[in-house]
Backbone as CSV, one residue per row, in Angstrom:
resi,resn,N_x,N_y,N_z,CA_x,CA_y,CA_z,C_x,C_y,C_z
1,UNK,-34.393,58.003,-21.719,-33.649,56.980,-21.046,-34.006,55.635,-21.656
2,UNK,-32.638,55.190,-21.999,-33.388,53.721,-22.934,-32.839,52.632,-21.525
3,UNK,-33.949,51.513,-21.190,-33.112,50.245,-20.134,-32.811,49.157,-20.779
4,UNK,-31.366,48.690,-20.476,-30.849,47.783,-21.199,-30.868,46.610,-20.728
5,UNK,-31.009,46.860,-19.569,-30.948,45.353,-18.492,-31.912,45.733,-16.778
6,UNK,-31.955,45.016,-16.232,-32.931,44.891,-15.590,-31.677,43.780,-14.219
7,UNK,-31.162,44.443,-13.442,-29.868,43.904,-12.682,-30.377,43.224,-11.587
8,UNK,-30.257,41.678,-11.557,-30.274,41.170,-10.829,-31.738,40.755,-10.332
9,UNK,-32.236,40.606,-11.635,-33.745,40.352,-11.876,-33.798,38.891,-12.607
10,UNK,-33.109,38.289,-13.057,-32.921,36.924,-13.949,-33.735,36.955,-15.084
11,UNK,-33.612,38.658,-15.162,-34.773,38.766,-16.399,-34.329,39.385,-17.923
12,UNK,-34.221,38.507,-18.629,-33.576,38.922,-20.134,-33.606,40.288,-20.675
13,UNK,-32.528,40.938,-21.039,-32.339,42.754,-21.459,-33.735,42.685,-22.024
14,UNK,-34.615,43.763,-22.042,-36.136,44.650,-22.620,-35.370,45.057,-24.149
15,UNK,-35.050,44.871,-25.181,-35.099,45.146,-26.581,-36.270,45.001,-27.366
16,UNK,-37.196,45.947,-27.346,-38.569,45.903,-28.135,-38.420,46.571,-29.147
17,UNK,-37.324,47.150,-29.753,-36.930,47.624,-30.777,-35.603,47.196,-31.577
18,UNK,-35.352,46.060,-31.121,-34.376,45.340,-31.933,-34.539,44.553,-33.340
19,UNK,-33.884,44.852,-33.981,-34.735,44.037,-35.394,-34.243,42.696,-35.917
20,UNK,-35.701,41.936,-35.952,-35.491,40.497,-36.594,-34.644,40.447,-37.255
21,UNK,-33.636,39.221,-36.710,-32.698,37.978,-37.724,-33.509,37.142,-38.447
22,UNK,-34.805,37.247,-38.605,-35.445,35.903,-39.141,-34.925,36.326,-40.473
23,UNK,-35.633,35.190,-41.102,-34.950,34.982,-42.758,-36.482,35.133,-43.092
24,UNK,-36.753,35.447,-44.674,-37.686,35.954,-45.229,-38.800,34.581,-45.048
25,UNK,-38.254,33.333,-45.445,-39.154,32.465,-45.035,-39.722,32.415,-43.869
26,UNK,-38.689,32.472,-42.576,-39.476,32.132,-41.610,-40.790,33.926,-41.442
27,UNK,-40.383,35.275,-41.634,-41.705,36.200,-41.456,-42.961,35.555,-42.445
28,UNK,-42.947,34.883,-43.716,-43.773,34.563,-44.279,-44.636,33.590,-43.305
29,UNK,-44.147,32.708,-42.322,-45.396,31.995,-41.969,-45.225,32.610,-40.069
30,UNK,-45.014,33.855,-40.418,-44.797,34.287,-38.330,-46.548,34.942,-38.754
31,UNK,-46.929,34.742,-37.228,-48.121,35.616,-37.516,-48.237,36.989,-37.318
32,UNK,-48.961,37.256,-37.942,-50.076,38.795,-38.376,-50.362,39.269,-37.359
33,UNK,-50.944,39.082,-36.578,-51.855,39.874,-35.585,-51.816,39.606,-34.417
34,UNK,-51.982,40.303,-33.677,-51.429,40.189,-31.628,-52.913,39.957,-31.435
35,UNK,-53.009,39.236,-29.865,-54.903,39.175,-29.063,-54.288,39.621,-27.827
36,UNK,-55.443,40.044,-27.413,-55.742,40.415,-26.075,-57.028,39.947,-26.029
37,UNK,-56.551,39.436,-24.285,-57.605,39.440,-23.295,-58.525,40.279,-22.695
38,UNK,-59.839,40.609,-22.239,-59.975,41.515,-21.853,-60.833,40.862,-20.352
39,UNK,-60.447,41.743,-19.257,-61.081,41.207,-17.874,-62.412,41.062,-17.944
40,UNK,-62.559,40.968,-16.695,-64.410,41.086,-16.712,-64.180,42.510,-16.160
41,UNK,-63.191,42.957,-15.729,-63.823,44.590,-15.212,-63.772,45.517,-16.259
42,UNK,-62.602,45.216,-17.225,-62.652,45.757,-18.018,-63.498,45.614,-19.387
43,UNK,-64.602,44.439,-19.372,-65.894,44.326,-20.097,-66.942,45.291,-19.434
44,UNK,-66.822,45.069,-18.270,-67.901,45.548,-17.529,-68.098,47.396,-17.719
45,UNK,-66.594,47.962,-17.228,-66.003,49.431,-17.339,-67.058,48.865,-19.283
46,UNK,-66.645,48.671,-19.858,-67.279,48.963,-21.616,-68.830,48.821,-21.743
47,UNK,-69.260,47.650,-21.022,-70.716,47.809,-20.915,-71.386,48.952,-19.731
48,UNK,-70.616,49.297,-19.400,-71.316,50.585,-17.800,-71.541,51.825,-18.730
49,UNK,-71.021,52.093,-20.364,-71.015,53.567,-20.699,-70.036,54.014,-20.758
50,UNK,-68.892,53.936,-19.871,-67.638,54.338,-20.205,-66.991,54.259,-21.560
51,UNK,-67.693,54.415,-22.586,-67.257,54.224,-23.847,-66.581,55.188,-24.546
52,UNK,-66.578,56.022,-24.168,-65.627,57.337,-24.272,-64.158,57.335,-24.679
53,UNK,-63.777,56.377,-22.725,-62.474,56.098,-22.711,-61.990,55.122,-23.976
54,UNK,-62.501,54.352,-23.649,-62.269,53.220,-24.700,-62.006,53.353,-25.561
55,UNK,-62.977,54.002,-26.566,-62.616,54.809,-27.682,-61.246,55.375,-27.927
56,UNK,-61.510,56.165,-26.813,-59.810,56.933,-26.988,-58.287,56.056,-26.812
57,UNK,-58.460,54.855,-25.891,-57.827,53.894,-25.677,-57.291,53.557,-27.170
58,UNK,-58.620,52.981,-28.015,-58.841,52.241,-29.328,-58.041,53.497,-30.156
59,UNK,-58.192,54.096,-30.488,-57.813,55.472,-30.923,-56.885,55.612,-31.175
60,UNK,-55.632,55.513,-30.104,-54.248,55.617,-30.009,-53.469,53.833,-30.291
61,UNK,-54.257,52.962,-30.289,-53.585,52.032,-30.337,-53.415,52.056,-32.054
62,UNK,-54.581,52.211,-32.655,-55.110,52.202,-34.009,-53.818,52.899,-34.769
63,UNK,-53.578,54.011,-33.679,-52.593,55.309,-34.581,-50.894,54.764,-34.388
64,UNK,-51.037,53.789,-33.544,-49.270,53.473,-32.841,-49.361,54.353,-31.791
65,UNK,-49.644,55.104,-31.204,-49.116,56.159,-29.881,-48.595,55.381,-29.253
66,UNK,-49.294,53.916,-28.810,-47.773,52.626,-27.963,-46.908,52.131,-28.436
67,UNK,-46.569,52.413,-29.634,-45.526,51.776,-30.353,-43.948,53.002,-30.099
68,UNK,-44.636,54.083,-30.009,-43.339,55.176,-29.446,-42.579,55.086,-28.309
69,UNK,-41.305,55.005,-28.426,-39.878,54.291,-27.788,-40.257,55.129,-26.506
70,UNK,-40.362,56.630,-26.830,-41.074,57.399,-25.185,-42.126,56.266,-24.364
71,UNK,-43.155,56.191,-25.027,-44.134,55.829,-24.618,-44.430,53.819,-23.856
72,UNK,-43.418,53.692,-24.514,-42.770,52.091,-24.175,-42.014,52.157,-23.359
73,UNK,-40.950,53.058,-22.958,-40.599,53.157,-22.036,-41.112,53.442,-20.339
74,UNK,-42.024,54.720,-20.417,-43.247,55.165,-19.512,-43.869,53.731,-19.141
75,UNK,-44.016,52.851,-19.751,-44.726,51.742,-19.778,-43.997,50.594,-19.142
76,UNK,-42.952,50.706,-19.343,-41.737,49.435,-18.329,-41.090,50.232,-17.286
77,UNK,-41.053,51.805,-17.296,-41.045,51.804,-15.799,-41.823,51.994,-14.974
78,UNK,-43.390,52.264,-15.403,-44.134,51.582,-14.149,-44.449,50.409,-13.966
79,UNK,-44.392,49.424,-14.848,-44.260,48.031,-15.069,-43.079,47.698,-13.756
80,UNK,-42.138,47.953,-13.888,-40.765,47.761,-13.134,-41.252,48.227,-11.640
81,UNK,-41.528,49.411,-11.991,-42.435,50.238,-9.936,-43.360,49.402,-9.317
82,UNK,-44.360,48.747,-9.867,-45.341,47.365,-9.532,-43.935,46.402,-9.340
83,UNK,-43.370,46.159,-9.896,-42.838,45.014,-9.589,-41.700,44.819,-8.574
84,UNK,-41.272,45.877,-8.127,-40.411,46.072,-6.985,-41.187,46.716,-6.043
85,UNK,-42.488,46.823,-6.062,-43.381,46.906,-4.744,-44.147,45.533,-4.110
86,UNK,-43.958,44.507,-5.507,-44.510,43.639,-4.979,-44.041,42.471,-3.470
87,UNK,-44.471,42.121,-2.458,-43.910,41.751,-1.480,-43.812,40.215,-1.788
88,UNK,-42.829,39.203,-1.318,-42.375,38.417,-1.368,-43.493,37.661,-1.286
């Protein structure tokens, strides 16, 4: 199931697989590399030993496993389920 729009959300169609109009100049100076934040629980979960998970976390990001259109999807509709539970 691909979602194209998001109805009556004021929230711009989800296309994470649409491909750049940029022009070759402008990818030459777009940046390289994404950051993340990481919580304090989720420092903490890494310093407690839980290093296992993490690993495996690290693992799949390393390989793309989130970059798969399945797997991006799984990912905006529970994204979407949090967000229509949230109360006013």
């Amino acid at each position: 199931m691909a979602i194209t729009e998001i109805i009556g959300s004021g929230v711009a169609p989800l296309e994470p697989f649409r491909k750049s109009n940029a022009s070759a100049e402008e990818k030459k100076t777009a940046p390289t590399t994404d950051r993340a934040d990481l919580s304090e629980e989720a420092l903490s979960l890494i310093e407690s030993g839980n290093s296992k998970r993490v690993d495996e976390v690290l693992s799949r990001i390393n390989s793309g496993f989130y970059n798969k259109p399945e797997v991006v999807n799984k990912i905006v509709e529970e994204i979407l389920k949090d967000i229509r539970n949230l109360k006013p």
